[in-house]
FIKOL-582505 format. One record per residue (C-alpha): residue number from 1; residue in one letter; x, y, z. Coordinates in nm, 3 decimals. Each point is the difference from the previous one (the first is absolute). Layout:
% residues N
+-----+------+---------+---------+---------+
!  nr ! rest !      px !      py !      pz !
+-----+------+---------+---------+---------+
! NUM !    A !       X !       Y !       Z !
...
+-----+------+---------+---------+---------+
***
This chain:
% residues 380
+-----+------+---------+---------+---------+
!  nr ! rest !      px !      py !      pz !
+-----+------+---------+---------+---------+
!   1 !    X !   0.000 !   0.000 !   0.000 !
!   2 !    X !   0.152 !   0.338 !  -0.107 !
!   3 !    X !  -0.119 !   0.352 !   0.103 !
!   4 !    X !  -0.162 !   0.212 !  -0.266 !
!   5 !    X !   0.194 !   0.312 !  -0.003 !
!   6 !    X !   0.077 !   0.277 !   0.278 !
!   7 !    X !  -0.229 !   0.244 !   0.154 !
!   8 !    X !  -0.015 !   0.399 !   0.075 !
!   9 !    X !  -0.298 !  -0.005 !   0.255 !
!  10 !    X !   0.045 !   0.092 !   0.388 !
!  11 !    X !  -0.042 !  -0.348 !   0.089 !
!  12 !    X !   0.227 !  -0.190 !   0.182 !
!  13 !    X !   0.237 !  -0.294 !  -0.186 !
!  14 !    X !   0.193 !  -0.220 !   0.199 !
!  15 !    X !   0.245 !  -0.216 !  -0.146 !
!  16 !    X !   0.182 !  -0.345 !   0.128 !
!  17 !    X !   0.275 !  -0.173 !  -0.161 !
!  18 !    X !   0.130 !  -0.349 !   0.129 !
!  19 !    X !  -0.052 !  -0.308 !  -0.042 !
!  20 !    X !   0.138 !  -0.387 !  -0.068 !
!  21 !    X !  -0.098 !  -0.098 !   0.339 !
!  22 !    X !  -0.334 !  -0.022 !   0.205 !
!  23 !    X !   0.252 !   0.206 !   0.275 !
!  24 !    X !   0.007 !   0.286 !  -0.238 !
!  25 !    X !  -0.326 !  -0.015 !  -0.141 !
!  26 !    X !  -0.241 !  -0.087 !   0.319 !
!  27 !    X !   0.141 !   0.328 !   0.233 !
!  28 !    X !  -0.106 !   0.225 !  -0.324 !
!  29 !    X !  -0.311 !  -0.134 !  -0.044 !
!  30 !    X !  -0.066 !   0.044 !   0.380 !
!  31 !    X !   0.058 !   0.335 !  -0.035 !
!  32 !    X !  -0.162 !   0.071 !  -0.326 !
!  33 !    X !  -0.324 !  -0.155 !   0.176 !
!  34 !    X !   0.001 !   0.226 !   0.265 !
!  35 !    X !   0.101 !   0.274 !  -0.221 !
!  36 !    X !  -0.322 !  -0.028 !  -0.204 !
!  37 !    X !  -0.224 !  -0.017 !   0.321 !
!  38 !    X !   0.122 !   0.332 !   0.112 !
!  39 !    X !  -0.003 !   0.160 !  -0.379 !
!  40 !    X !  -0.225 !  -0.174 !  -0.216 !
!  41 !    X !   0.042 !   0.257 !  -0.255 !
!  42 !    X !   0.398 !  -0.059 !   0.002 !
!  43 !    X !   0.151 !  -0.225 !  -0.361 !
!  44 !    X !   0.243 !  -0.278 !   0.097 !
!  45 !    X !   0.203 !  -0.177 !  -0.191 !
!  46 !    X !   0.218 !  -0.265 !   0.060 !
!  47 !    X !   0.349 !  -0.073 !  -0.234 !
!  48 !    X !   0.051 !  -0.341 !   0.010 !
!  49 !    X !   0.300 !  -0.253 !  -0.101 !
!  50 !    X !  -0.091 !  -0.268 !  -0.268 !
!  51 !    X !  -0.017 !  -0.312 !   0.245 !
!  52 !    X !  -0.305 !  -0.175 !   0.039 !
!  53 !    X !  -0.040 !   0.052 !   0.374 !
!  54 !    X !  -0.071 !   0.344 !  -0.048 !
!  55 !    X !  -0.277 !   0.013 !  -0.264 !
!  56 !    X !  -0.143 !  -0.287 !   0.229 !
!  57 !    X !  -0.004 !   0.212 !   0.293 !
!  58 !    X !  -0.105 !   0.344 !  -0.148 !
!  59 !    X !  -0.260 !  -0.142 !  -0.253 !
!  60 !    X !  -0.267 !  -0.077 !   0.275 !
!  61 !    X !   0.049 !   0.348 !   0.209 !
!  62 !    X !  -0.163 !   0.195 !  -0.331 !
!  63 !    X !   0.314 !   0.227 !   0.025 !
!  64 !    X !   0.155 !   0.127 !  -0.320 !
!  65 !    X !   0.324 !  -0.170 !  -0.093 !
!  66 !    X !   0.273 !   0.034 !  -0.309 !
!  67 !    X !   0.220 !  -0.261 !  -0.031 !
!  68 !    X !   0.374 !   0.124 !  -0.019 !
!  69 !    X !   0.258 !  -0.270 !  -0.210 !
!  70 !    X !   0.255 !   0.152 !   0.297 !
!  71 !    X !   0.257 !  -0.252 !   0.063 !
!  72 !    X !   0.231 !  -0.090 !   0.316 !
!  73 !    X !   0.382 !   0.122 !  -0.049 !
!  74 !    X !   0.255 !  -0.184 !  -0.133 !
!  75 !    X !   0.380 !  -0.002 !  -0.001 !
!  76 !    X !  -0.031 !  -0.217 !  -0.322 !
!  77 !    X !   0.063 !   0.152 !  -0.330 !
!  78 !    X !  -0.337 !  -0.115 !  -0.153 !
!  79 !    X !  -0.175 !  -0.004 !   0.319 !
!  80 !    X !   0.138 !   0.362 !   0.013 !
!  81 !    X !  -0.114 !   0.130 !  -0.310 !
!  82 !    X !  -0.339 !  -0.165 !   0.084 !
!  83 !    X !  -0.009 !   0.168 !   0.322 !
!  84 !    X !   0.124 !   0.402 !  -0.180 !
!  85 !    X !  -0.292 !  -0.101 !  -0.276 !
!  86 !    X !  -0.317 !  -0.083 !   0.201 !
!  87 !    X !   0.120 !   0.287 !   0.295 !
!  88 !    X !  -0.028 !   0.251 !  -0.353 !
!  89 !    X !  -0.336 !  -0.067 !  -0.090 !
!  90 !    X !  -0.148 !  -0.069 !   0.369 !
!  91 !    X !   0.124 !   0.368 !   0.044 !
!  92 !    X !  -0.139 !   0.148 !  -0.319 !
!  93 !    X !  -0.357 !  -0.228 !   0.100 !
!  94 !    X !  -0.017 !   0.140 !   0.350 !
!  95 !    X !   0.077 !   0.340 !  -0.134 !
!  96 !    X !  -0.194 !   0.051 !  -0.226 !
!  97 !    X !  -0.302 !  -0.099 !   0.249 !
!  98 !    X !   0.096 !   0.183 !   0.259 !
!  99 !    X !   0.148 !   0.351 !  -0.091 !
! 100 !    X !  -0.343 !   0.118 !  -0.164 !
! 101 !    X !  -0.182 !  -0.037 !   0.351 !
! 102 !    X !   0.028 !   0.264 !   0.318 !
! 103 !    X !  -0.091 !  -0.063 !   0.350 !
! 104 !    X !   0.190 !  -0.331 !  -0.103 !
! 105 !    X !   0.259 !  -0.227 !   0.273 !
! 106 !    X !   0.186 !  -0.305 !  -0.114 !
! 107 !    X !   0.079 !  -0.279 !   0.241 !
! 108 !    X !   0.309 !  -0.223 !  -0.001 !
! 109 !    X !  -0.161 !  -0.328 !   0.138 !
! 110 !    X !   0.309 !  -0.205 !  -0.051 !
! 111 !    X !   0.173 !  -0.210 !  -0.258 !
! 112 !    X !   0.165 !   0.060 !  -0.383 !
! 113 !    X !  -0.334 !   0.161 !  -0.166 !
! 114 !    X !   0.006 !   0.302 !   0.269 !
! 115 !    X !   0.374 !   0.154 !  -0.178 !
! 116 !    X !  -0.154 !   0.095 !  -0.282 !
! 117 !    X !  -0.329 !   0.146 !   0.118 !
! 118 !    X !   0.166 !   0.211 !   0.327 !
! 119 !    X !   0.249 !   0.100 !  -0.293 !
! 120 !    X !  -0.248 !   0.133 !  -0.213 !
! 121 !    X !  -0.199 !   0.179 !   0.307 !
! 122 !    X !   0.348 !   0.125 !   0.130 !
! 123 !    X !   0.055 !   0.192 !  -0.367 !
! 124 !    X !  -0.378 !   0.161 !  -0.033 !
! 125 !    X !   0.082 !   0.143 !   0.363 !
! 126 !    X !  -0.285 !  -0.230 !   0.141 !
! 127 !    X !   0.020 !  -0.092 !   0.363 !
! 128 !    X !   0.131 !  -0.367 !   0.062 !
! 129 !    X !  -0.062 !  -0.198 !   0.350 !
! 130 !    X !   0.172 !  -0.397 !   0.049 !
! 131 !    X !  -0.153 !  -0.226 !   0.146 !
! 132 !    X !   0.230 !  -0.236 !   0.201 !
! 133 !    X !  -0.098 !  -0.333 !   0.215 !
! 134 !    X !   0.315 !  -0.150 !   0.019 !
! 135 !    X !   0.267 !   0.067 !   0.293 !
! 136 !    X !   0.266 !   0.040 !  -0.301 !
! 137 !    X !  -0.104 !   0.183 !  -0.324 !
! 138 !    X !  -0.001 !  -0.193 !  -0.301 !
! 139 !    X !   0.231 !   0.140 !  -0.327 !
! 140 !    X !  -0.269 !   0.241 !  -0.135 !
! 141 !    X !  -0.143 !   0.118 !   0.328 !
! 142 !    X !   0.368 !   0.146 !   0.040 !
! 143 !    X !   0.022 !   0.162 !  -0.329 !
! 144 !    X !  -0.367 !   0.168 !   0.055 !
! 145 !    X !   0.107 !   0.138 !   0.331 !
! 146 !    X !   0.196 !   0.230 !  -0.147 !
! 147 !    X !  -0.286 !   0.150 !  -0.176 !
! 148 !    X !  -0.233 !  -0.056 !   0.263 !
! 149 !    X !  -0.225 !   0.271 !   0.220 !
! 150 !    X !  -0.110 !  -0.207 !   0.246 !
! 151 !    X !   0.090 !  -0.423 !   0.049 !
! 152 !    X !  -0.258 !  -0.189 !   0.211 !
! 153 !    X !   0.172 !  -0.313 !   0.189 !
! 154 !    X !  -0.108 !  -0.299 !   0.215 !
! 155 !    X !   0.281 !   0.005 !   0.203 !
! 156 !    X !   0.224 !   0.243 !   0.241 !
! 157 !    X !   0.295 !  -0.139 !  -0.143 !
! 158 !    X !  -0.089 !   0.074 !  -0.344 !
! 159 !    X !   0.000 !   0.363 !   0.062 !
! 160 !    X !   0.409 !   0.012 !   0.015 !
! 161 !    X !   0.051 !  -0.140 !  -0.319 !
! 162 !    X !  -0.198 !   0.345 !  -0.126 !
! 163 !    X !   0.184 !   0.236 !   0.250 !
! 164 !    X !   0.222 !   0.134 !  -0.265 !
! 165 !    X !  -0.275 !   0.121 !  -0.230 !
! 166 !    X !  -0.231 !   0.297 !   0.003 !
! 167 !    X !  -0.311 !  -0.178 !   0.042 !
! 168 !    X !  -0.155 !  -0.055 !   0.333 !
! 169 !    X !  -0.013 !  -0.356 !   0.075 !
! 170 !    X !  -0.342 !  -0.103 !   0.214 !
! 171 !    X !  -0.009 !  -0.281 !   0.188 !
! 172 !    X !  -0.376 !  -0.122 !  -0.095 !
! 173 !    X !  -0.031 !  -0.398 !   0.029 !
! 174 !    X !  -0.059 !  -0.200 !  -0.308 !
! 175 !    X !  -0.404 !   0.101 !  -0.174 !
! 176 !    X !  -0.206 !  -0.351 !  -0.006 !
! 177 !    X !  -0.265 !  -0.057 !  -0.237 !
! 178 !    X !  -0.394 !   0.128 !   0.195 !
! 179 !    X !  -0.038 !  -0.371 !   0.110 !
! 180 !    X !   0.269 !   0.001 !   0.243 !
! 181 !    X !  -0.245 !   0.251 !   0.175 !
! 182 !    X !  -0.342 !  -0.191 !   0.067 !
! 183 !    X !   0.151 !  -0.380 !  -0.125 !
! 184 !    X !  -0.255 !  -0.273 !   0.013 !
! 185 !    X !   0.123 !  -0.335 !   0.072 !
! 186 !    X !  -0.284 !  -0.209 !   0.001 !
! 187 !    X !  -0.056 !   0.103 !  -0.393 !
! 188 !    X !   0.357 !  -0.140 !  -0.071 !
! 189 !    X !  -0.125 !  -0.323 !   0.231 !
! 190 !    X !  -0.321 !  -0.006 !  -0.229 !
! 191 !    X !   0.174 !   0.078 !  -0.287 !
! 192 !    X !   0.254 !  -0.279 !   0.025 !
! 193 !    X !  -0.248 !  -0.223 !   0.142 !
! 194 !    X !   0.217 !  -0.019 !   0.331 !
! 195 !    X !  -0.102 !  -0.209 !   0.318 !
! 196 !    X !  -0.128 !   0.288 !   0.248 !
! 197 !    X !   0.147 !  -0.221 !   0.296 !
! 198 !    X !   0.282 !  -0.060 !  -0.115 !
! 199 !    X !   0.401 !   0.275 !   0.006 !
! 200 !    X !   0.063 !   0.102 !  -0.297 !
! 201 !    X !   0.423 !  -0.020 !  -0.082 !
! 202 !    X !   0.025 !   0.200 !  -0.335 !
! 203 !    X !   0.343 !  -0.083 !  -0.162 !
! 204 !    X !   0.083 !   0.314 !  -0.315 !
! 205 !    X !   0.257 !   0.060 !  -0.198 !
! 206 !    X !  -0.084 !   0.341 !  -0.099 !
! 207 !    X !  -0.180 !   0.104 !  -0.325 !
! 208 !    X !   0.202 !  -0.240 !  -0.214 !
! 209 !    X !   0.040 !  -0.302 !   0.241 !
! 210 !    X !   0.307 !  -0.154 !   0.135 !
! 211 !    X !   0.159 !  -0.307 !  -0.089 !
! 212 !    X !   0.204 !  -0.022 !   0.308 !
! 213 !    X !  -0.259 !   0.076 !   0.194 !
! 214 !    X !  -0.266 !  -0.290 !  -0.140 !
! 215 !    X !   0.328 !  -0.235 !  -0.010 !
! 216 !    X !   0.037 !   0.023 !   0.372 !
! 217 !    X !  -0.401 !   0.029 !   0.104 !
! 218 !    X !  -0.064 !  -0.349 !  -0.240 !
! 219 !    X !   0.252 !  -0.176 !   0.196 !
! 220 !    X !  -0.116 !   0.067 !   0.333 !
! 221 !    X !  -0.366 !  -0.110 !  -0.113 !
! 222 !    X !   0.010 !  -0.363 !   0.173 !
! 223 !    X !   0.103 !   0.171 !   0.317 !
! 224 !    X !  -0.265 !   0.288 !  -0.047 !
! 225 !    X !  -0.262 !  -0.309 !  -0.027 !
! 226 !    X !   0.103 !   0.005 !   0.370 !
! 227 !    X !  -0.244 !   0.315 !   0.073 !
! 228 !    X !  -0.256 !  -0.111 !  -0.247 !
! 229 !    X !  -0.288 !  -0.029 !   0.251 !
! 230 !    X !   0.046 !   0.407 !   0.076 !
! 231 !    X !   0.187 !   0.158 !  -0.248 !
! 232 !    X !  -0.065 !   0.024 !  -0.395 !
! 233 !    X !   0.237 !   0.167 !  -0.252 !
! 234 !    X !  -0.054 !   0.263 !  -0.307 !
! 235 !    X !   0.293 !  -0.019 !  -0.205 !
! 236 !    X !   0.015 !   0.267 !  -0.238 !
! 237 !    X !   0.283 !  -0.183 !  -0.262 !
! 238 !    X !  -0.004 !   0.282 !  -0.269 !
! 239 !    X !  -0.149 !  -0.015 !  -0.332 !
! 240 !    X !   0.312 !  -0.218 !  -0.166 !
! 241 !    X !   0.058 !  -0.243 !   0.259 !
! 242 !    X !  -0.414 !  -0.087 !   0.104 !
! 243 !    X !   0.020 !  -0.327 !  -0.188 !
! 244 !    X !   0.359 !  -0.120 !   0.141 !
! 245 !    X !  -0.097 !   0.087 !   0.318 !
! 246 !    X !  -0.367 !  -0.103 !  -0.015 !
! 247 !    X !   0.111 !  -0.375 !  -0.072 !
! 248 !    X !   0.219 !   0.014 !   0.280 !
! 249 !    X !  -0.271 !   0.039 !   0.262 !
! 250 !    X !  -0.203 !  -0.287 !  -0.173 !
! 251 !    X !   0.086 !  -0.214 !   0.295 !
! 252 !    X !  -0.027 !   0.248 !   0.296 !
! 253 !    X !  -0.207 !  -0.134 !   0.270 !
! 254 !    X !  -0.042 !   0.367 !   0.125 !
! 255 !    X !  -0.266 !   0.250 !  -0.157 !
! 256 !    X !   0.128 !   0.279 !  -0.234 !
! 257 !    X !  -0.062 !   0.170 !  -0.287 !
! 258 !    X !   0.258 !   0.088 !  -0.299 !
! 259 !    X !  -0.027 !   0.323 !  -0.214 !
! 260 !    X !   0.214 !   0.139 !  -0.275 !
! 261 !    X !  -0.082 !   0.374 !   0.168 !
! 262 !    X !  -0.236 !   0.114 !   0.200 !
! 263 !    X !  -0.186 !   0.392 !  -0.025 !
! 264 !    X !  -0.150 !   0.032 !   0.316 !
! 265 !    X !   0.278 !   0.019 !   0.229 !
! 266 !    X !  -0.099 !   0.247 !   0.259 !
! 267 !    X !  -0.277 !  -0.251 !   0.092 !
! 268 !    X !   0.193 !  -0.297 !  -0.049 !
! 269 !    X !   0.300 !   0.101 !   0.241 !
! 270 !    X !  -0.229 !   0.102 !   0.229 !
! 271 !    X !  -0.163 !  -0.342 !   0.036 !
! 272 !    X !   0.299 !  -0.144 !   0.029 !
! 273 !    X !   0.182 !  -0.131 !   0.364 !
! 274 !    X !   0.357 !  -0.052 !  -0.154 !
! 275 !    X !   0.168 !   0.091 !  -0.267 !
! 276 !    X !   0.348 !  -0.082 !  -0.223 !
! 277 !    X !   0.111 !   0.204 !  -0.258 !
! 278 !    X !   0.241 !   0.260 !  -0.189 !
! 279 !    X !   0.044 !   0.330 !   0.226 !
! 280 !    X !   0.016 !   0.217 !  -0.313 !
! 281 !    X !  -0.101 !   0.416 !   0.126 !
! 282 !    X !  -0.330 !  -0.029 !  -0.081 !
! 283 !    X !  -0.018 !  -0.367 !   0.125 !
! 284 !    X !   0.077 !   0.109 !   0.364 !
! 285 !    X !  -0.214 !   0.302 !  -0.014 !
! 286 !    X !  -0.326 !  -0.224 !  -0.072 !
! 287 !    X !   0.121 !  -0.290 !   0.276 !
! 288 !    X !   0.015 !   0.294 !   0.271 !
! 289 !    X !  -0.355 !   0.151 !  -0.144 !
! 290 !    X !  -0.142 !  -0.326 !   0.000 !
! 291 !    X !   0.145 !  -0.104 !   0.344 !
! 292 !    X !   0.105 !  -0.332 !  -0.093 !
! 293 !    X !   0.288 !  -0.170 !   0.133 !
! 294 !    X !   0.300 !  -0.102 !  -0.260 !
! 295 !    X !   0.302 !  -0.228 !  -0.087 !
! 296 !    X !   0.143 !   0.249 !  -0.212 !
! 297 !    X !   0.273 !  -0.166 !  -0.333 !
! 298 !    X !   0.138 !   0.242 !  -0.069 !
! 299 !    X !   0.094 !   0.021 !  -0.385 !
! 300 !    X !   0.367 !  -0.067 !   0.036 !
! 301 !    X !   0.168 !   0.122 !  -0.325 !
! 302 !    X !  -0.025 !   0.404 !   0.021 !
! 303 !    X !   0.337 !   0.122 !   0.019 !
! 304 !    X !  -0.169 !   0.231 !   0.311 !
! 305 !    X !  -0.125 !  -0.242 !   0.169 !
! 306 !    X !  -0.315 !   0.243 !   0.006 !
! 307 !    X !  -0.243 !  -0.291 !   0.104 !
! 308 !    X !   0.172 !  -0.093 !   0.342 !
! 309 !    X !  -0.002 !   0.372 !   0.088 !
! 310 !    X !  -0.367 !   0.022 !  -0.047 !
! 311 !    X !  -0.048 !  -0.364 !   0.165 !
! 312 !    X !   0.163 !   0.152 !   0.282 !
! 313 !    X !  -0.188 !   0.266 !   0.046 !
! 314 !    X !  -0.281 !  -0.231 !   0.074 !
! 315 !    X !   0.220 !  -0.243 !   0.216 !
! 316 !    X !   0.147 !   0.266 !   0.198 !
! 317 !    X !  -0.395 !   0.143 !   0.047 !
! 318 !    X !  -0.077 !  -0.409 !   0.166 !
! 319 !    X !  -0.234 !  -0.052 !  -0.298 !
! 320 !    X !   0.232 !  -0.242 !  -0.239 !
! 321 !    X !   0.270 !  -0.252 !   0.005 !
! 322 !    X !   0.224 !  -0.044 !  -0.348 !
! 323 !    X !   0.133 !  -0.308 !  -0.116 !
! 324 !    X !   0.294 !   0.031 !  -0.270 !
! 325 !    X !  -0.018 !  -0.115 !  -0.350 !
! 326 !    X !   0.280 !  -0.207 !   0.071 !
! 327 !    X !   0.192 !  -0.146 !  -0.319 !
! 328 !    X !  -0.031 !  -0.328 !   0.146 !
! 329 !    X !  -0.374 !  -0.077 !  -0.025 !
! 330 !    X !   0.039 !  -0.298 !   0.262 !
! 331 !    X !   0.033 !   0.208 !   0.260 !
! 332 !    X !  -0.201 !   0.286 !  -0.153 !
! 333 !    X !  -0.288 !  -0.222 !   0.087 !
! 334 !    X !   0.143 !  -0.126 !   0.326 !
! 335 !    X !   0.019 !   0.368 !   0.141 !
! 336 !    X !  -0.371 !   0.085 !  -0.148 !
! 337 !    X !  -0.138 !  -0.286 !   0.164 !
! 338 !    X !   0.143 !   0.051 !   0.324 !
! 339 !    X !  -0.164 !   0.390 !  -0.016 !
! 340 !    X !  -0.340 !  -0.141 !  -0.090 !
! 341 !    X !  -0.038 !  -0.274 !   0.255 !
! 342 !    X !   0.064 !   0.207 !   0.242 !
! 343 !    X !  -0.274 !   0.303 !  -0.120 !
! 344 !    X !  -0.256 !  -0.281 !  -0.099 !
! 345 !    X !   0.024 !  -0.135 !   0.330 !
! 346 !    X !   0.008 !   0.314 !   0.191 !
! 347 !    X !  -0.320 !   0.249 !  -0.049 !
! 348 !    X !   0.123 !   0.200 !   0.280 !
! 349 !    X !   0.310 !   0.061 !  -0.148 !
! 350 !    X !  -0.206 !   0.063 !  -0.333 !
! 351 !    X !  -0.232 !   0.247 !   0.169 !
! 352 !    X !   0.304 !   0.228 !   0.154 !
! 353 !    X !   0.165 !   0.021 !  -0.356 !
! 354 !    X !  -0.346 !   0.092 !  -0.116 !
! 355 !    X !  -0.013 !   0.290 !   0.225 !
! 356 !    X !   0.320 !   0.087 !  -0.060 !
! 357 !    X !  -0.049 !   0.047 !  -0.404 !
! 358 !    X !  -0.310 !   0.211 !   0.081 !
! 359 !    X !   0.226 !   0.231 !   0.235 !
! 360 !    X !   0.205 !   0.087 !  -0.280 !
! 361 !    X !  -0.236 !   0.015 !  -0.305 !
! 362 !    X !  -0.002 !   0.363 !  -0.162 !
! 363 !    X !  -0.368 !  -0.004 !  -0.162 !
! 364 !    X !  -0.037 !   0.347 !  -0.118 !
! 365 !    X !   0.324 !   0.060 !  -0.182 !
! 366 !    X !  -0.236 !  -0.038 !  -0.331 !
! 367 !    X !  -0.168 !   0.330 !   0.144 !
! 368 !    X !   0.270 !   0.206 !   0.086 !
! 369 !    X !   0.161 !  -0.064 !  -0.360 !
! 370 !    X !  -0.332 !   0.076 !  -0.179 !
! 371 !    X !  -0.059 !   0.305 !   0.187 !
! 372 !    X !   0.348 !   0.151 !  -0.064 !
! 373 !    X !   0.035 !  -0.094 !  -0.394 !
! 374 !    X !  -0.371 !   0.173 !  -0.016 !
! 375 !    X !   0.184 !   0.313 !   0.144 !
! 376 !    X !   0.309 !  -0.077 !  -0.234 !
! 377 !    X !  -0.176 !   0.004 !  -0.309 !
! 378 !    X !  -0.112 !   0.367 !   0.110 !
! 379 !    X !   0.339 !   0.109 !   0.007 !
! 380 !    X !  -0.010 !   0.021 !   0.399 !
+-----+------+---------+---------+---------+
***
């Protein structure tokens, strides 16, 4: 979907570019919702990155979207001239859409496709905000920043890596999606067709799944048979690996239910009594909201290491535990089972790490970011 042309009218355009993951989409959309509550007459548009995830995600929130052919950097010759080529005409795309509008405010949500877009509002003297969940920027976050008014971030230690710019840096929490507000966990139990008497232990591997992740969960399933008279499991596989890891379950004695992906999160985590998963930005954010208790993995190839040092902000809060992604998946597994006997047997324990997430969760941060761009766009 591409937008039709620029605009000269008093109205309000807000613009967001990121994308490639749900963690840069899901925040924007968050705030784009609230956004439109407070100004319904306001235009938003999203800038998007080709990958599937993120026409899947923005096609059902009726928001305007143009797919940018932006593509990560590369210190490759051809990967190089790929990257110079599809940065050109991103920026001549977003430019053209966004230098005929006033009262207009671009937002860097995150990943390759913002460059080109924050570029282009940079040049038509347009005000540029980032958004940024992550305790360490990502590459393009860092380049924006230097163009950036004002950078929105989950955590405290963000903020320092922004200190040497000349935008403010607000420390905000991470904007979830409206559900997170008023979740309803017996839908998801309806939905799924879930026992209502029995825990729910929801195993997720993010957006796209993770193998590592369903390796380790399918070969602890003849010991989870051990809770099957009180605990049932949704394990959500992602969309590539449903079948592999559908067939592995055919023998499990205990109840569950395997999905590719899953839309209704904010109800699902909130039915749920346990959880294991990635510990991605976002990831963290919705586990505090929803106040379920986690086994964070966190995803152990990112040179930062950015998914321990959000897994630890939940740890160090009481409300997680994180088992490593060890290379050697025999005692990957060993480690993961020893974390979720002990939770499954203990609801006390369960209950204080519960109360814990909800002690840290930040649920207006898509509020205070919607209110400010709204006074952004106005040249305030």
């Amino acid at each position: 979907m591409t937008m039709q042309g620029g605009s000269n009218s008093s109205e309000r355009h807000i613009f967001f570019a990121g994308g490639g993951t749900g963690g840069h989409i899901y925040p924007a959309i968050a705030v784009a919702e609230q956004i439109a509550k407070i100004e319904p007459a306001a235009t938003i548009h999203f800038f998007c990155s080709m990958r599937s995830i993120d026409e899947r995600v923005l096609g059902p929130t009726g928001f305007q979207y143009t797919v940018l052919p932006a593509k990560g950097f590369s210190f490759r010759l051809r990967g190089l001239i790929g990257f110079c080529r599809s940065f050109l005409e991103s920026y001549r795309t977003a430019k053209q859409a966004i230098s005929e509008c006033n009262n207009a405010v671009v937002i860097g949500a995150g990943g390759f496709v913002s460059a080109p877009v924050c570029l282009a509002a940079h040049r038509a003297n347009i005000p540029i905000a980032l958004l940024n969940v992550d305790i360490v920027p990502g590459r393009a976050n860092k380049i924006i920043a230097r163009w950036a008014d004002e950078i929105f971030v989950q955590f405290e230690e963000a903020a320092r890596y922004f200190a040497a710019g000349k935008a403010k840096a607000s420390v905000v929490g991470c904007p979830l999606r409206s559900g997170f507000k008023s979740p309803e966990p017996n839908e998801a139990i309806e939905q799924l067709v879930l026992d209502n008497e029995k825990k729910i232990l929801l195993i997720t591997g993010a957006s796209s799944g993770s193998a590592n992740i369903n390796k380790a969960v399918c070969s602890l399933l003849e010991k989870l048979d051990g809770f099957a008279d009180d605990w049932q499991i949704v394990h959500l596989a992602g969309r590539d690996n449903y079948e592999e890891i559908s067939s592995r379950y055919s023998n499990a004695k205990i109840s569950h239910k395997v999905l590719g992906y899953f839309d209704d999160m904010p109800d699902l985590l909130a039915a749920a009594d346990l959880l294991v998963g990635r510990s991605g930005a976002v990831s963290v954010a919705e586990y505090a909201a929803a106040g379920v208790p986690s086994i964070c993995i966190p995803y152990p190839y990112h040179k930062d290491r950015h998914q321990y040092l959000n897994a630890g902000k939940l740890v160090d809060a009481g409300a997680a535990v994180i088992v490593d992604d060890l290379p050697d998946a025999e005692n990957r597994t060993r480690w993961l089972w020893e974390e979720l006997e002990d939770l499954m047997k203990d609801e006390g324990k369960r209950q204080a790490m519960a109360q814990a997430c909800r002690a840290i969760a930040n649920p207006d941060a898509d509020l205070k970011i919607a209110e400010r761009l709204l006074t952004m766009a106005d040249g305030k």
